[in-house]
C-alpha positions in Angstrom: -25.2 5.0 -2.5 -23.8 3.7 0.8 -21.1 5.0 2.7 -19.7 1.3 2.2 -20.7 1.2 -1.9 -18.9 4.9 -1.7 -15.8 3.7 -0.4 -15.9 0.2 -2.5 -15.9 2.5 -5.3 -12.9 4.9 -4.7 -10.8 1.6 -3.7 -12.0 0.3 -7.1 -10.4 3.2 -9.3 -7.2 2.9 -7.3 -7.1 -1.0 -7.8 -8.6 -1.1 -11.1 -7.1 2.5 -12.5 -4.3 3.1 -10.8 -2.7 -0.4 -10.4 -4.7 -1.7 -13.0 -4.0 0.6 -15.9 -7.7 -0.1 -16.7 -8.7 3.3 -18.3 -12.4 2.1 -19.5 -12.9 1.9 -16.1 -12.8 5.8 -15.6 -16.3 5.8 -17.5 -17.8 3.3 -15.1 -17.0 5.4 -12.0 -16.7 9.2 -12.9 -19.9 10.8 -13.6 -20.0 12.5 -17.4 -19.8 15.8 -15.6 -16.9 15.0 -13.3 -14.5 18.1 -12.7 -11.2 17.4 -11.3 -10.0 20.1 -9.1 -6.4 19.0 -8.6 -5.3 17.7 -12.1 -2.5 18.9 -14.1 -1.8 22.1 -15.7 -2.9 22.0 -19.4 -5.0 18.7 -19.0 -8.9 19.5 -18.7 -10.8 18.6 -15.3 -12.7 15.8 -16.6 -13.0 11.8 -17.4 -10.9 12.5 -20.8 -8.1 14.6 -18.7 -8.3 12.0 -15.9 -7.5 9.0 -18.9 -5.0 11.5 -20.3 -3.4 11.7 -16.6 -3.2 8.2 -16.1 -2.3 7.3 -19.5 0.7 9.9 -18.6 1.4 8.2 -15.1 1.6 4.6 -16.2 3.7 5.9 -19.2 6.0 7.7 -16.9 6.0 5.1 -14.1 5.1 1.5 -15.8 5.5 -0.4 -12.0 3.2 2.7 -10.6 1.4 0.6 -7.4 -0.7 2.6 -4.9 -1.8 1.4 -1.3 -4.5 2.9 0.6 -3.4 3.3 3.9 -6.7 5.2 5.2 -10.2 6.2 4.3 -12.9 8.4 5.7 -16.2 8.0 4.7 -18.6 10.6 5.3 -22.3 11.1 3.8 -21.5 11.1 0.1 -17.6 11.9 0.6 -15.2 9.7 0.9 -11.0 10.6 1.6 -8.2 8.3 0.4 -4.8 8.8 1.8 -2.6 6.8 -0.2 1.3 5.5 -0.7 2.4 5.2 -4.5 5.9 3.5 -5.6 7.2 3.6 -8.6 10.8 3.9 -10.8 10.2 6.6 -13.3 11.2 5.6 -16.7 9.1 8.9 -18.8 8.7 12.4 -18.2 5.7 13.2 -16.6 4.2 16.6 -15.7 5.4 18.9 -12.7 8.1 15.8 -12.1 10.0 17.8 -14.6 11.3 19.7 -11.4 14.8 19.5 -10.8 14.1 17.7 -7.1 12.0 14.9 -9.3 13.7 11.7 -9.9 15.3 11.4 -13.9 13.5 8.7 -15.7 15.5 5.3 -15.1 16.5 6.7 -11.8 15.8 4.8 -8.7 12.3 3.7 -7.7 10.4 6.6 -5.6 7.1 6.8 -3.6 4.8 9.4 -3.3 2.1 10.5 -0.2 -1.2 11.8 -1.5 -4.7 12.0 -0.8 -7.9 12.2 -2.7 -11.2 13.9 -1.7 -14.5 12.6 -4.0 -17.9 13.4 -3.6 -20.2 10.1 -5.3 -23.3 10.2 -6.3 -25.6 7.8 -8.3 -26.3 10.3 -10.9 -29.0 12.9 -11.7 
Protein backbone atom coordinates (compact mmCIF):
# COMPACT_ATOMS: atom_id res chain seq x y z
CA UNK A 1 0.00 0.00 0.00
CA UNK A 2 0.74 3.70 -0.42
CA UNK A 3 1.82 5.99 2.11
CA UNK A 4 -1.51 7.86 0.93
CA UNK A 5 -3.82 4.36 0.91
CA UNK A 6 -1.93 3.95 4.53
CA UNK A 7 -3.14 7.13 5.85
CA UNK A 8 -6.75 6.88 3.97
CA UNK A 9 -7.02 3.91 6.02
CA UNK A 10 -6.22 4.92 9.69
CA UNK A 11 -8.61 8.16 8.94
CA UNK A 12 -11.15 5.53 7.83
CA UNK A 13 -11.26 3.53 11.32
CA UNK A 14 -11.48 6.89 13.18
CA UNK A 15 -14.33 8.15 10.92
CA UNK A 16 -16.02 4.97 10.34
CA UNK A 17 -15.09 3.19 13.96
CA UNK A 18 -14.69 5.72 16.15
CA UNK A 19 -17.40 8.31 15.10
CA UNK A 20 -19.11 5.81 13.25
CA UNK A 21 -19.78 3.10 15.75
CA UNK A 22 -19.31 0.83 12.68
CA UNK A 23 -17.64 -2.31 14.40
CA UNK A 24 -17.77 -4.62 11.06
CA UNK A 25 -15.55 -2.29 9.89
CA UNK A 26 -12.71 -3.41 12.37
CA UNK A 27 -12.57 -6.74 10.11
CA UNK A 28 -12.07 -4.69 6.87
CA UNK A 29 -8.95 -2.89 8.25
CA UNK A 30 -7.15 -4.89 11.09
CA UNK A 31 -5.36 -7.80 9.82
CA UNK A 32 -6.59 -11.39 11.50
CA UNK A 33 -3.40 -11.28 13.34
CA UNK A 34 -3.51 -7.68 14.66
CA UNK A 35 -2.03 -7.33 18.26
CA UNK A 36 -2.87 -4.15 20.07
CA UNK A 37 -0.14 -3.03 22.21
CA UNK A 38 -1.93 -0.34 24.16
CA UNK A 39 -5.52 -1.75 24.84
CA UNK A 40 -7.08 -2.22 28.08
CA UNK A 41 -6.24 -4.43 30.93
CA UNK A 42 -8.32 -7.69 30.76
CA UNK A 43 -9.40 -7.12 27.01
CA UNK A 44 -7.14 -9.30 24.55
CA UNK A 45 -4.80 -7.42 21.90
CA UNK A 46 -6.79 -8.28 18.97
CA UNK A 47 -9.79 -7.38 16.34
CA UNK A 48 -12.37 -9.10 18.98
CA UNK A 49 -10.64 -6.88 22.03
CA UNK A 50 -10.52 -3.80 19.73
CA UNK A 51 -14.71 -4.38 19.01
CA UNK A 52 -14.99 -5.11 22.73
CA UNK A 53 -13.08 -1.67 23.39
CA UNK A 54 -15.10 0.25 21.19
CA UNK A 55 -18.27 -1.39 22.01
CA UNK A 56 -17.14 -0.15 25.68
CA UNK A 57 -16.31 3.46 24.47
CA UNK A 58 -19.41 4.25 22.54
CA UNK A 59 -21.33 2.57 25.54
CA UNK A 60 -19.59 4.73 27.92
CA UNK A 61 -19.47 7.95 25.75
CA UNK A 62 -22.59 7.65 23.21
CA UNK A 63 -21.54 11.50 21.61
CA UNK A 64 -17.69 10.02 21.50
CA UNK A 65 -16.37 12.27 18.22
CA UNK A 66 -12.60 12.19 17.42
CA UNK A 67 -10.65 14.83 15.11
CA UNK A 68 -7.38 14.17 13.74
CA UNK A 69 -5.38 17.01 14.15
CA UNK A 70 -2.04 15.41 12.61
CA UNK A 71 -0.61 12.52 10.79
CA UNK A 72 2.76 11.24 9.89
CA UNK A 73 3.19 8.85 7.29
CA UNK A 74 6.15 7.02 7.01
CA UNK A 75 7.01 3.68 4.83
CA UNK A 76 4.28 1.35 6.15
CA UNK A 77 3.59 3.49 9.44
CA UNK A 78 1.43 5.92 9.83
CA UNK A 79 0.80 8.25 13.43
CA UNK A 80 -2.52 9.81 14.31
CA UNK A 81 -2.60 12.42 16.97
CA UNK A 82 -6.14 12.98 17.73
CA UNK A 83 -8.77 15.15 19.96
CA UNK A 84 -11.83 13.09 21.37
CA UNK A 85 -15.08 14.84 23.08
CA UNK A 86 -17.41 13.24 24.72
CA UNK A 87 -19.99 13.38 28.04
CA UNK A 88 -19.61 10.10 29.78
CA UNK A 89 -22.82 8.57 30.54
CA UNK A 90 -21.19 4.54 31.41
CA UNK A 91 -18.36 3.28 33.18
CA UNK A 92 -15.61 2.54 31.13
CA UNK A 93 -12.28 1.06 31.98
CA UNK A 94 -9.24 2.97 33.80
CA UNK A 95 -11.99 6.13 33.76
CA UNK A 96 -12.99 4.46 36.93
CA UNK A 97 -10.19 6.74 38.42
CA UNK A 98 -11.24 9.17 40.87
CA UNK A 99 -9.83 12.21 38.44
CA UNK A 100 -12.22 10.67 35.55
CA UNK A 101 -15.41 12.46 34.91
CA UNK A 102 -18.80 10.43 36.77
CA UNK A 103 -21.03 9.23 34.06
CA UNK A 104 -23.67 12.17 33.26
CA UNK A 105 -20.97 14.53 34.28
CA UNK A 106 -20.05 17.22 31.93
CA UNK A 107 -18.72 16.55 28.44
CA UNK A 108 -14.66 15.91 28.42
CA UNK A 109 -12.05 15.59 25.68
CA UNK A 110 -9.18 13.52 25.51
CA UNK A 111 -5.49 13.92 23.59
CA UNK A 112 -4.16 10.67 22.17
CA UNK A 113 -2.21 9.30 19.49
CA UNK A 114 -2.04 6.03 17.63
CA UNK A 115 1.01 4.37 16.04
CA UNK A 116 -0.06 1.45 13.16
CA UNK A 117 2.00 -0.36 11.00
CA UNK A 118 -0.34 -1.51 7.52
CA UNK A 119 0.30 -3.95 5.49
CA UNK A 120 -1.68 -5.70 2.61
CA UNK A 121 -1.39 -9.02 4.11
CA UNK A 122 0.79 -12.14 3.86
Amino acid sequence: MTMEANKANAQRFVDEVVNGGNLAVIDELLAPDFVDHGGQPGVPPTREGTKAIMAMLHKAFPDLHATVDDVIAEGDKVVQRTTSHGTMKGSFGACRHRASPRPGSRSTSLDSWMASRLSTGP
